[in-house]
GUKOL-857772 format. One line per field, with one value per residue: residue in three letters; x, y, z of N, C-alpha, C, O in turn. Coordinates in nm, 3 decimals, decimal comma. Layout:
N
r: [ALA/...]
n.u: [X/...]
n.v: [Y/...]
n.w: [Z/...]
ca.u: [X/...]
ca.v: [Y/...]
ca.w: [Z/...]
c.u: [X/...]
c.v: [Y/...]
c.w: [Z/...]
o.u: [X/...]
o.v: [Y/...]
o.w: [Z/...]
% end
This chain:
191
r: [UNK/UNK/UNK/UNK/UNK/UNK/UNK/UNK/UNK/UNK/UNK/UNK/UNK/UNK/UNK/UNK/UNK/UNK/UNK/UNK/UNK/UNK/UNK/UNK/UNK/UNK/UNK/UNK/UNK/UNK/UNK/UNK/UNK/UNK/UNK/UNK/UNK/UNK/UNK/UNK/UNK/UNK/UNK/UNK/UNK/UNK/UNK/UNK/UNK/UNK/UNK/UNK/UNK/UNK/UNK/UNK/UNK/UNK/UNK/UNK/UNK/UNK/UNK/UNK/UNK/UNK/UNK/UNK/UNK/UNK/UNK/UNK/UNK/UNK/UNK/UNK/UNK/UNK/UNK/UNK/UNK/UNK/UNK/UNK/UNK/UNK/UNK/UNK/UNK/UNK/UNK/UNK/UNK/UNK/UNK/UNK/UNK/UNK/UNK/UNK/UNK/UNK/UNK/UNK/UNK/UNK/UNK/UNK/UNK/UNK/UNK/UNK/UNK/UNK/UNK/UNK/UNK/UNK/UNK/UNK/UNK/UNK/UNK/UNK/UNK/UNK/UNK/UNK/UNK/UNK/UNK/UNK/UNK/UNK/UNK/UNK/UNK/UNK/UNK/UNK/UNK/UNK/UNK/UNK/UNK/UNK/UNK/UNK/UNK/UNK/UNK/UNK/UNK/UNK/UNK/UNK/UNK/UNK/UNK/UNK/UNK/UNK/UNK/UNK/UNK/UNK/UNK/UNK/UNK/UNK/UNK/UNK/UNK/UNK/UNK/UNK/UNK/UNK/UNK/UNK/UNK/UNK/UNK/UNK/UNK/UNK/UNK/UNK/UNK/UNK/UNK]
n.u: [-3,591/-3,784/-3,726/-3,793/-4,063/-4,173/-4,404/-4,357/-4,140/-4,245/-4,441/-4,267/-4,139/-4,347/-4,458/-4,260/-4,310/-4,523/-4,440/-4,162/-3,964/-3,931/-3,759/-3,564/-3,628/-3,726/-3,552/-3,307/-3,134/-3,194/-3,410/-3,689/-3,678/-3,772/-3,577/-3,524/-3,757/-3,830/-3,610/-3,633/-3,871/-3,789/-3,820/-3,611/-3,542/-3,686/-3,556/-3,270/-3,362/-3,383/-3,179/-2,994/-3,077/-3,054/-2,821/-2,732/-2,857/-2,841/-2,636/-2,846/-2,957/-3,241/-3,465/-3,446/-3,188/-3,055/-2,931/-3,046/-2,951/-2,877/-3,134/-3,248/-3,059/-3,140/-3,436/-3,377/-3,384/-3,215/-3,149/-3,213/-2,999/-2,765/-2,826/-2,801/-2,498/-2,405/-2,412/-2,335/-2,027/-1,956/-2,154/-2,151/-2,031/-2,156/-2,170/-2,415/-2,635/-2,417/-2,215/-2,214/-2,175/-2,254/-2,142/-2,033/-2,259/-2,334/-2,146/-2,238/-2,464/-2,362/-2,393/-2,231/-2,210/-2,275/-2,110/-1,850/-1,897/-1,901/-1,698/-1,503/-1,639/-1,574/-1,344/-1,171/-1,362/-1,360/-1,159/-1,319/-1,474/-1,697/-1,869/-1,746/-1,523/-1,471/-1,383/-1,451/-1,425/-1,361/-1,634/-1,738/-1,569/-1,672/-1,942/-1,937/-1,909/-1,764/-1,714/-1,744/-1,559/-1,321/-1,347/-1,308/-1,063/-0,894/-0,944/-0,835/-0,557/-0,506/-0,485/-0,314/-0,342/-0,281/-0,256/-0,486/-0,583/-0,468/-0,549/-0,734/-1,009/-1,282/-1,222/-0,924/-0,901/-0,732/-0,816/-0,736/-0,704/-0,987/-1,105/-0,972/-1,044/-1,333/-1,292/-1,253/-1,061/-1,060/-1,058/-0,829/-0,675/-0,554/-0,348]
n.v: [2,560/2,363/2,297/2,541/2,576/2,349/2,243/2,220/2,396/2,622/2,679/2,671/2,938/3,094/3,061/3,166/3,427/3,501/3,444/3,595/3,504/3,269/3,075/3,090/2,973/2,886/3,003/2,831/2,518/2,256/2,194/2,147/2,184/2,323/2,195/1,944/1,835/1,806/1,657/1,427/1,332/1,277/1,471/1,595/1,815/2,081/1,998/2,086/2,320/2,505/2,453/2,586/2,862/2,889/2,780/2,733/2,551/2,320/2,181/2,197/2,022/1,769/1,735/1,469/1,462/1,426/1,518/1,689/1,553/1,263/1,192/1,172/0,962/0,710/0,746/0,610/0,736/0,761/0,970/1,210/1,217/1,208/1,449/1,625/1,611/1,652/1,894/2,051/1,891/1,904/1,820/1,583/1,545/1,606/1,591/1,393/1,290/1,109/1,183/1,072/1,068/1,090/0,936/0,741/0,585/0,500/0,350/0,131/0,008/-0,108/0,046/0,037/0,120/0,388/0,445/0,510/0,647/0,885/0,893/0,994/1,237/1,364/1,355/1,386/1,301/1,065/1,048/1,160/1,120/0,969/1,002/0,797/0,798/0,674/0,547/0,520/0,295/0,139/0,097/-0,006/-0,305/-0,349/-0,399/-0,601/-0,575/-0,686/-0,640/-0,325/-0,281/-0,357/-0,168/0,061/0,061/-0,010/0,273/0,411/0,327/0,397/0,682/0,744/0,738/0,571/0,616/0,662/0,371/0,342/0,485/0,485/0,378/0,487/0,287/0,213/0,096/-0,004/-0,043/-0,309/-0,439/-0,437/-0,593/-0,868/-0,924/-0,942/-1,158/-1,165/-1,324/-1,245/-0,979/-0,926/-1,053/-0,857/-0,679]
n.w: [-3,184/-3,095/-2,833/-2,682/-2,714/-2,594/-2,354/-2,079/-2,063/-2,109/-1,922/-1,664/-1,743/-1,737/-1,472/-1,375/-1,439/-1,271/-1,011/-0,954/-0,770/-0,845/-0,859/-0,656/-0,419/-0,062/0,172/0,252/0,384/0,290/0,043/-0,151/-0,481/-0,820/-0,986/-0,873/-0,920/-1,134/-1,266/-1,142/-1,258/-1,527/-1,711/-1,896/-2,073/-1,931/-1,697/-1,738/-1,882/-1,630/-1,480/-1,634/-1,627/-1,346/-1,165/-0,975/-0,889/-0,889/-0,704/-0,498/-0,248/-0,124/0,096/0,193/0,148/-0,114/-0,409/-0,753/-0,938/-0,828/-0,770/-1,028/-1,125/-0,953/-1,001/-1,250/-1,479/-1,724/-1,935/-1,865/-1,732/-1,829/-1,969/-1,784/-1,689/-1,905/-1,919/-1,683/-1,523/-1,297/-1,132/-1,062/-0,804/-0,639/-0,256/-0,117/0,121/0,378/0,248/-0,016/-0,341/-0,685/-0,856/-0,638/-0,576/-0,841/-0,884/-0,676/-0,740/-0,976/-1,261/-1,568/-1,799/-1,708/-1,501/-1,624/-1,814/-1,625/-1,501/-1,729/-1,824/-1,564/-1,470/-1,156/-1,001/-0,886/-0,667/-0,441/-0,140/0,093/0,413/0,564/0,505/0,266/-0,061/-0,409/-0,529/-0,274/-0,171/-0,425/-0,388/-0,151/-0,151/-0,320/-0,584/-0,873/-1,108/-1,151/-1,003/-1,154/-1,351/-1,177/-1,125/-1,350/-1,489/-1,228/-1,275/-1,566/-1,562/-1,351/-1,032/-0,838/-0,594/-0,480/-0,396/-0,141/0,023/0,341/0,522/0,749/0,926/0,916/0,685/0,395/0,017/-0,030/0,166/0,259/0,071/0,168/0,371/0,332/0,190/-0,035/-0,329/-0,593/-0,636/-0,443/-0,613/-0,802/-0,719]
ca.u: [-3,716/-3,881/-3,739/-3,839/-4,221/-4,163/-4,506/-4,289/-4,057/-4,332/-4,493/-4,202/-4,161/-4,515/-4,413/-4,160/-4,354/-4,606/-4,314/-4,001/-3,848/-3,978/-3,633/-3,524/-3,721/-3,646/-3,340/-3,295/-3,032/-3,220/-3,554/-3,695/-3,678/-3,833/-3,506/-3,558/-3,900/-3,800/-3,481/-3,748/-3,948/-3,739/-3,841/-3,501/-3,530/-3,705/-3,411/-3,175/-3,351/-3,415/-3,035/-2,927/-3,147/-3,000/-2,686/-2,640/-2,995/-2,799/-2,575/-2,857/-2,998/-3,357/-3,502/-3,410/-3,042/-3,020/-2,962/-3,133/-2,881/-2,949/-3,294/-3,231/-3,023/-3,252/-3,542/-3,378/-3,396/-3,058/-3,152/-3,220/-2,862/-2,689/-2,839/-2,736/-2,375/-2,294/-2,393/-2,221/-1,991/-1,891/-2,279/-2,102/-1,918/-2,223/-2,183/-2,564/-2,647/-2,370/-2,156/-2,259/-2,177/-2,367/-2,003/-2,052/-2,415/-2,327/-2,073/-2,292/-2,598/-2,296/-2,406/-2,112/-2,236/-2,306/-1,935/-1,723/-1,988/-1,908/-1,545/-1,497/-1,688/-1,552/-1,202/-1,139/-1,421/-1,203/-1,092/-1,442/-1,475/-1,777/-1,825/-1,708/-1,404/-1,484/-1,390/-1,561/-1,313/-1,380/-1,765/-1,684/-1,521/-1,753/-2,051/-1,886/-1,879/-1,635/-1,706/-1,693/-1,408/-1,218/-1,317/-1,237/-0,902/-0,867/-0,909/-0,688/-0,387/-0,446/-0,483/-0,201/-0,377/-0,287/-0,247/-0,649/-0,591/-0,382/-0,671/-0,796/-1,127/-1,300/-1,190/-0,798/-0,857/-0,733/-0,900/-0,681/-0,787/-1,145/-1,118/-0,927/-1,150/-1,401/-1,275/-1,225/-0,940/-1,004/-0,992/-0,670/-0,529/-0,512/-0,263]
ca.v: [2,619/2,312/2,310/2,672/2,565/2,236/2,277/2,237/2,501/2,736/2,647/2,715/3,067/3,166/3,059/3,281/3,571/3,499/3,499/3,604/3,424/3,081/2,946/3,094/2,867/2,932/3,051/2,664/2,430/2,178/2,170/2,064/2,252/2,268/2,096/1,812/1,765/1,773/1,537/1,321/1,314/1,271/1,615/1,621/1,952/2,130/2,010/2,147/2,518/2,531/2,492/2,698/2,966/2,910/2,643/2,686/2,425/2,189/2,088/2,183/1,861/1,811/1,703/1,300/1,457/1,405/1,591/1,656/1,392/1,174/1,162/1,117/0,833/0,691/0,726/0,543/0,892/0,800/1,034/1,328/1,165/1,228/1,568/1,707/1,569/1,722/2,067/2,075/1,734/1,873/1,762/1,420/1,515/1,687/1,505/1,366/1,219/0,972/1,256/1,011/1,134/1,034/0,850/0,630/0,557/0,422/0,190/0,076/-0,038/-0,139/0,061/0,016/0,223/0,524/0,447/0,486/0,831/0,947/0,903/1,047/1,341/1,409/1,226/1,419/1,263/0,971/1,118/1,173/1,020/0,983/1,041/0,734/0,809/0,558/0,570/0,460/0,168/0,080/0,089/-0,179/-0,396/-0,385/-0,428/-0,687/-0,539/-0,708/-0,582/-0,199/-0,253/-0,391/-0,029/0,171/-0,049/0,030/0,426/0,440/0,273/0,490/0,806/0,758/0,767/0,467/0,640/0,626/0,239/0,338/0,564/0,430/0,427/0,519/0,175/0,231/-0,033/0,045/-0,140/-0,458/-0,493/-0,476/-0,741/-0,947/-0,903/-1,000/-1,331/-1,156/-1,354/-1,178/-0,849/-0,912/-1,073/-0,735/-0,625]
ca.w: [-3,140/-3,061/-2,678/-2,660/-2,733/-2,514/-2,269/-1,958/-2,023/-2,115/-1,780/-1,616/-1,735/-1,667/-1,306/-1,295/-1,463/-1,142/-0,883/-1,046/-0,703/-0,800/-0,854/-0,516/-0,292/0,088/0,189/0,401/0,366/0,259/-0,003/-0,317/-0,595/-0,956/-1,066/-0,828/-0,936/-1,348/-1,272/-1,029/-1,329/-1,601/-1,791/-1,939/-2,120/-1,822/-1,587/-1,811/-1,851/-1,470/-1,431/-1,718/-1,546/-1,199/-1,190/-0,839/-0,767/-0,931/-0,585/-0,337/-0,156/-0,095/0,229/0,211/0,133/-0,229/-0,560/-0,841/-1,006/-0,739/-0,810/-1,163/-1,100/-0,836/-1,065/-1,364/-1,571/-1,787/-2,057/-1,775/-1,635/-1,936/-1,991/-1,656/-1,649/-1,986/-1,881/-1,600/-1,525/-1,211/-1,072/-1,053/-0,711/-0,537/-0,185/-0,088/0,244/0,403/0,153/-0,138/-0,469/-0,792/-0,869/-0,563/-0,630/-1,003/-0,857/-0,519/-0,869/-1,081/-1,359/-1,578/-1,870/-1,626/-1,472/-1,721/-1,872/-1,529/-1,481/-1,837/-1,787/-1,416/-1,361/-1,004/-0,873/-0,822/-0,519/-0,353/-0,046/0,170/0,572/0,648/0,395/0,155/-0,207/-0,487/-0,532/-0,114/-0,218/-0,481/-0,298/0,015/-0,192/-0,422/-0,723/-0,888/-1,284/-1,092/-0,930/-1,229/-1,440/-1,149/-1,130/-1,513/-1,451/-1,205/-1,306/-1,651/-1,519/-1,252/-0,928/-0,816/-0,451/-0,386/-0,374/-0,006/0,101/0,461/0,526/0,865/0,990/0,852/0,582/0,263/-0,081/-0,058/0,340/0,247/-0,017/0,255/0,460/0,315/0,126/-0,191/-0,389/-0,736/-0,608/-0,427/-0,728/-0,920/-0,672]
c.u: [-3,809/-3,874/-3,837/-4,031/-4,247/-4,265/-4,428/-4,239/-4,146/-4,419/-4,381/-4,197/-4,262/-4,530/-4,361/-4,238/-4,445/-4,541/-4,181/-3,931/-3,866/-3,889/-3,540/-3,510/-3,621/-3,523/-3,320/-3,156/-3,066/-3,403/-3,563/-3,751/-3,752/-3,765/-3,509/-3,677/-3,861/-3,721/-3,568/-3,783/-3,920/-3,717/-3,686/-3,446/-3,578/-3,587/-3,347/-3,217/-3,328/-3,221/-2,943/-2,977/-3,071/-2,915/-2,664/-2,750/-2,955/-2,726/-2,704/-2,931/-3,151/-3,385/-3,430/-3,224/-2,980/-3,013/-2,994/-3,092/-2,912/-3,070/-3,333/-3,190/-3,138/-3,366/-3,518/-3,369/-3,245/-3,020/-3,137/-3,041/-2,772/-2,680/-2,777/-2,567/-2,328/-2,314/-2,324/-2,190/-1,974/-2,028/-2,243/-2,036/-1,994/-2,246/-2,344/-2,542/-2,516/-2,232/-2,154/-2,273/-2,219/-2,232/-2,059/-2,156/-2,399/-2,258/-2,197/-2,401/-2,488/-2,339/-2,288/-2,085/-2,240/-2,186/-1,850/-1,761/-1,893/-1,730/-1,493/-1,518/-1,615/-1,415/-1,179/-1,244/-1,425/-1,171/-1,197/-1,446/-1,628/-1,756/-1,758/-1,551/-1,384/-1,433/-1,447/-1,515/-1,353/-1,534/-1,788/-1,674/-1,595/-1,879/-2,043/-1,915/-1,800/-1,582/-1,710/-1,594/-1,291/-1,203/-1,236/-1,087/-0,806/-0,795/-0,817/-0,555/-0,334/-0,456/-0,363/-0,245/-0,437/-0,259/-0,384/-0,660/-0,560/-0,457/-0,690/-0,937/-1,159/-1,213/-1,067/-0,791/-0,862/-0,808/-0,857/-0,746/-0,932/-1,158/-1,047/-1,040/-1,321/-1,422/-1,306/-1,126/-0,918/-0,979/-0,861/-0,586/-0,464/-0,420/-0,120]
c.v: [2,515/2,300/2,435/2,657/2,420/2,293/2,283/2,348/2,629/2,760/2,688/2,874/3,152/3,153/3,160/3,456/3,586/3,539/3,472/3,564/3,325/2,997/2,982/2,989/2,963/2,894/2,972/2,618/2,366/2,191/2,176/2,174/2,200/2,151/2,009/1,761/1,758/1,671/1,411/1,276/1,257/1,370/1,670/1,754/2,070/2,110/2,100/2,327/2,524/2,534/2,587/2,834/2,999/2,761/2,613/2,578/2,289/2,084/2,163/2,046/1,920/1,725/1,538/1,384/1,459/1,533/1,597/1,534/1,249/1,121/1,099/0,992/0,702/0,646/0,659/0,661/0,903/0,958/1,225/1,321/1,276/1,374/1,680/1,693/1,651/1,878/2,080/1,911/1,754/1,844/1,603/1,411/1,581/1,563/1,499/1,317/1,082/1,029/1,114/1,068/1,012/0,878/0,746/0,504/0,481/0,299/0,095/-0,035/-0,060/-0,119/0,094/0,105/0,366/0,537/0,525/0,632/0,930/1,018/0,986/1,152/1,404/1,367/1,254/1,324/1,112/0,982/1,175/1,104/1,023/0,986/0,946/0,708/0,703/0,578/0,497/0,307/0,033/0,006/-0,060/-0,306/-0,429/-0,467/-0,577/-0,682/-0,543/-0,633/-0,427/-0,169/-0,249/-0,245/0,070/0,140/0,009/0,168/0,441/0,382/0,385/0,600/0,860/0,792/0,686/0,486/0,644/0,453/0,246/0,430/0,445/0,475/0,471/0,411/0,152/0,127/0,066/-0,074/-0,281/-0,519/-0,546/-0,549/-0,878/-0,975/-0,992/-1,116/-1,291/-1,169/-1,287/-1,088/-0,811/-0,993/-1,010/-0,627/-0,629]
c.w: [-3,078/-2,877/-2,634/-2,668/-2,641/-2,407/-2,097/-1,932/-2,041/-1,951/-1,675/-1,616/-1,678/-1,515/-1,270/-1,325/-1,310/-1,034/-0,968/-0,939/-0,679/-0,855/-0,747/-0,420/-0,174/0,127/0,316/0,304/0,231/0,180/-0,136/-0,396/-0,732/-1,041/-1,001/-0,905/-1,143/-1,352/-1,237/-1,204/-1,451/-1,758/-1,788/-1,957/-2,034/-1,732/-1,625/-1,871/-1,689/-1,464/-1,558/-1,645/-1,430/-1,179/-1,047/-0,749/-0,769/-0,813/-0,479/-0,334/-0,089/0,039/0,295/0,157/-0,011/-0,311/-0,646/-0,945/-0,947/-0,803/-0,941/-1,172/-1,075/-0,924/-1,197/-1,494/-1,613/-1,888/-1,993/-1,713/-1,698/-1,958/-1,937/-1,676/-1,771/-1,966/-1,776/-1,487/-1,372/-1,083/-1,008/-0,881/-0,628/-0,427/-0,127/0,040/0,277/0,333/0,022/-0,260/-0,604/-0,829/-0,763/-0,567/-0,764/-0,967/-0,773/-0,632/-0,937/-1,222/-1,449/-1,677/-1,803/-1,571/-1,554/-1,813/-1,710/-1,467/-1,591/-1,793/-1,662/-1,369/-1,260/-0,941/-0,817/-0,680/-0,394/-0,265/0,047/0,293/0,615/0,570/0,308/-0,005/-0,269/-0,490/-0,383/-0,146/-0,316/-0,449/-0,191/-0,043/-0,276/-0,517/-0,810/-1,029/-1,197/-1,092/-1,054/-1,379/-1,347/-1,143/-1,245/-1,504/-1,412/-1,211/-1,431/-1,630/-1,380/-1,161/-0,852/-0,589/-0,398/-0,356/-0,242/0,091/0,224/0,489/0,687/0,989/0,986/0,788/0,500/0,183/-0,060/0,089/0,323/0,212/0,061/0,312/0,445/0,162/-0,003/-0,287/-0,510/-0,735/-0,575/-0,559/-0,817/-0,848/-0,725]
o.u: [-3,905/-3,972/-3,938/-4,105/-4,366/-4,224/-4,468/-4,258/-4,113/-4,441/-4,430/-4,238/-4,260/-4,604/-4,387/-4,226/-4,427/-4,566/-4,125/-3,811/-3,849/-3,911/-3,438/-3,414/-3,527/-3,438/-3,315/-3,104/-3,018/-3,502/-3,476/-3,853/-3,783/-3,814/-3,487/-3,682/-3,891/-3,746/-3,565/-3,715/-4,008/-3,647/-3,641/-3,351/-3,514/-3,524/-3,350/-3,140/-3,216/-3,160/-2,833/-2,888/-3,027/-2,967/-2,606/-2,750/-2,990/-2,739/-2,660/-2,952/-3,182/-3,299/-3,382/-3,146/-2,862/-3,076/-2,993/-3,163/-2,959/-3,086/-3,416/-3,264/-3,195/-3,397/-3,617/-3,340/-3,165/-2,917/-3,082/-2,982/-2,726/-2,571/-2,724/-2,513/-2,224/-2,233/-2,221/-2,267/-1,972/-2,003/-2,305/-2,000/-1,935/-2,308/-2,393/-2,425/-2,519/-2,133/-2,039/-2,381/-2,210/-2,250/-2,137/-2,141/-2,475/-2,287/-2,237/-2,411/-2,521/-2,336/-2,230/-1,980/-2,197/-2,136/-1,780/-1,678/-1,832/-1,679/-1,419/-1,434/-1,601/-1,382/-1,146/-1,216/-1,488/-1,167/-1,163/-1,419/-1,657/-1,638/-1,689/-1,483/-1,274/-1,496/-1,503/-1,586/-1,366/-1,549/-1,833/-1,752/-1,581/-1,915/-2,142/-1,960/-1,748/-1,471/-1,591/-1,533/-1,198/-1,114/-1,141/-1,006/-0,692/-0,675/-0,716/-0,461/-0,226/-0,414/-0,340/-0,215/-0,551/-0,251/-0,401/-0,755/-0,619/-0,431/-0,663/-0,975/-1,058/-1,163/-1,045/-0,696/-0,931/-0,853/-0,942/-0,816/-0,981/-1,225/-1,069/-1,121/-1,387/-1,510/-1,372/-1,086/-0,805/-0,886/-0,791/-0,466/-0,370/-0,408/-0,031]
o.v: [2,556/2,295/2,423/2,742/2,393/2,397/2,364/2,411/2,734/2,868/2,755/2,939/3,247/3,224/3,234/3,560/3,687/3,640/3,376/3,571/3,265/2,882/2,914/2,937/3,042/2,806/3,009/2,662/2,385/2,195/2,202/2,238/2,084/2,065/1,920/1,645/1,685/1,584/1,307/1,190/1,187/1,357/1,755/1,805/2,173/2,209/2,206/2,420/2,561/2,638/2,641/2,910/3,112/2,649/2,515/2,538/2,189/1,962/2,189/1,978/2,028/1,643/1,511/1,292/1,491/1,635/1,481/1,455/1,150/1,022/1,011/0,906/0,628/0,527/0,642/0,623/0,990/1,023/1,321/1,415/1,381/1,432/1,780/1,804/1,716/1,964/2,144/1,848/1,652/1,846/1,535/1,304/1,629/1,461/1,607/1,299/0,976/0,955/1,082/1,119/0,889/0,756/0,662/0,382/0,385/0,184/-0,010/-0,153/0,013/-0,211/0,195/0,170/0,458/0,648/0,613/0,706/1,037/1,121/1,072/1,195/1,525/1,347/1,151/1,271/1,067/0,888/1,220/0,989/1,142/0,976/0,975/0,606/0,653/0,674/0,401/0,216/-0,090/-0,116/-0,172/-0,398/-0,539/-0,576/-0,650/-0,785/-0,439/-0,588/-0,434/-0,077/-0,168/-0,224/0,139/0,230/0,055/0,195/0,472/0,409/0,442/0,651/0,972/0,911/0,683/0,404/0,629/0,416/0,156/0,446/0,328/0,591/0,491/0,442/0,054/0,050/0,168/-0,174/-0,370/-0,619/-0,653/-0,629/-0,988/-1,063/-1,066/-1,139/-1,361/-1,067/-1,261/-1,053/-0,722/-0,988/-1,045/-0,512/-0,566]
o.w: [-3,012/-2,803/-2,565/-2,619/-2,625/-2,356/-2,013/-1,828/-1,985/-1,897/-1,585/-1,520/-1,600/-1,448/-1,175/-1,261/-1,244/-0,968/-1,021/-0,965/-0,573/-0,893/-0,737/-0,363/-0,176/0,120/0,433/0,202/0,119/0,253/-0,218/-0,373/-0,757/-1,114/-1,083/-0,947/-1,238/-1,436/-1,304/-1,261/-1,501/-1,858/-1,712/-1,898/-2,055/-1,695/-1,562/-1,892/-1,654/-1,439/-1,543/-1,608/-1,408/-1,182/-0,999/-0,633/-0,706/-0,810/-0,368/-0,435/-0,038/0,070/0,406/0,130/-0,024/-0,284/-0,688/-1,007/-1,005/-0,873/-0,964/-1,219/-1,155/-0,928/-1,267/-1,608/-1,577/-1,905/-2,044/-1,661/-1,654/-1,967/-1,987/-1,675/-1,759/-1,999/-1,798/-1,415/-1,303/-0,962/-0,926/-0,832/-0,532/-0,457/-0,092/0,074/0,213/0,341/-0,010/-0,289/-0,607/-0,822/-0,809/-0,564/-0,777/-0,998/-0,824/-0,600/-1,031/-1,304/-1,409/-1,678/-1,873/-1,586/-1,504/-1,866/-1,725/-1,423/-1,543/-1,714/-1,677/-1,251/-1,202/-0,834/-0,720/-0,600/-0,285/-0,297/0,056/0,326/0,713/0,585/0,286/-0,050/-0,216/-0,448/-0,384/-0,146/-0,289/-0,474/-0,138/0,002/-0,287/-0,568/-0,851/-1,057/-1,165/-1,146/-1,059/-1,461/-1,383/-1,163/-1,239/-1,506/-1,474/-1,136/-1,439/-1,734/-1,334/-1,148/-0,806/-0,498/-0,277/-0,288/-0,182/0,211/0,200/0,478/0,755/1,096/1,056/0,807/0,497/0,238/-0,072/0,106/0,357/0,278/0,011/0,280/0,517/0,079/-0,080/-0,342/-0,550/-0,807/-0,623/-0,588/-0,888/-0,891/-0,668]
% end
């Protein structure tokens, strides 16, 4: 009962009693929603009615491209992170601007704790690629992320999907190229 009396979520409702289509928003592509602005914020338990209410605000993208995970991220809001991902994990693979999924984003900040929650929670999204067909792994490696690289490394060897290592990116490098490429001996030594 104590969410249920939580001043946010009461505020929320009384929204909707006002306009029962104020978790609609306009019927656009692209715009910010209540659950952007609770995730933004870090109003954990508000995120989490707003998408129990309506699940499908959870992948739209607000004006700058992002999602309400995004934002969460973004804003440091682990606890809002956490919240979102276990209600629904598959938030982890909503592509954002650049198709940037929350996955990519954890590696690009080498959050290693948020990695390894993320991969757990989501193992397909492994296989996410962004526009320029990047994988998370590519991302790694470009950025030089070497403690990243060496979980997503981990993952996929134990999960057997050791064929995203041979992925090509826009440029037809695969992971070992990149780390060539750019004069990375420890990376290529886990070949």
């Amino acid at each position: 009962m104590d969410t249920a009396q939580d001043p946010d979520i009461i505020a929320l409702y009384d929204s909707i009693n006002r306009n029962p289509d104020y978790l609609e928003g306009p019927n656009k592509l692209f715009f910010e929603t209540p659950l952007h602005r609770a995730a933004s914020e870090g109003r954990t338990h508000l995120a989490l009615e707003i998408l129990r209410l309506k699940s499908s605000l959870g992948k739209k993208l607000n004006l700058d491209g992002l999602s309400p995970l995004d934002l969460a991220l973004h804003n440091g809001r682990t606890a809002t992170v956490r919240g979102l991902i276990s209600y629904d994990p598959n938030l982890i693979r909503v592509q954002g601007r650049g198709g940037i999924t929350p996955l990519h984003y954890v590696v690009e900040m080498e959050n290693i704790e948020l990695l390894i929650r993320f991969l757990l929670e989501c193992p397909s999204s492994i296989k996410d690629l962004t526009v320029r067909y990047e994988t998370a792994v590519h991302i790694a490696v470009r950025k030089q992320k070497f403690r990243a690289f060496k979980v997503l490394l981990g993952w996929i060897q134990r999960t057997d999907n050791t064929a995203v290592l041979t992925w090509r990116d826009e440029e037809g490098n695969t992971v070992l190229h990149v780390a060539a490429l750019t004069n990375q001996p420890q990376a290529c030594s886990f070949y």
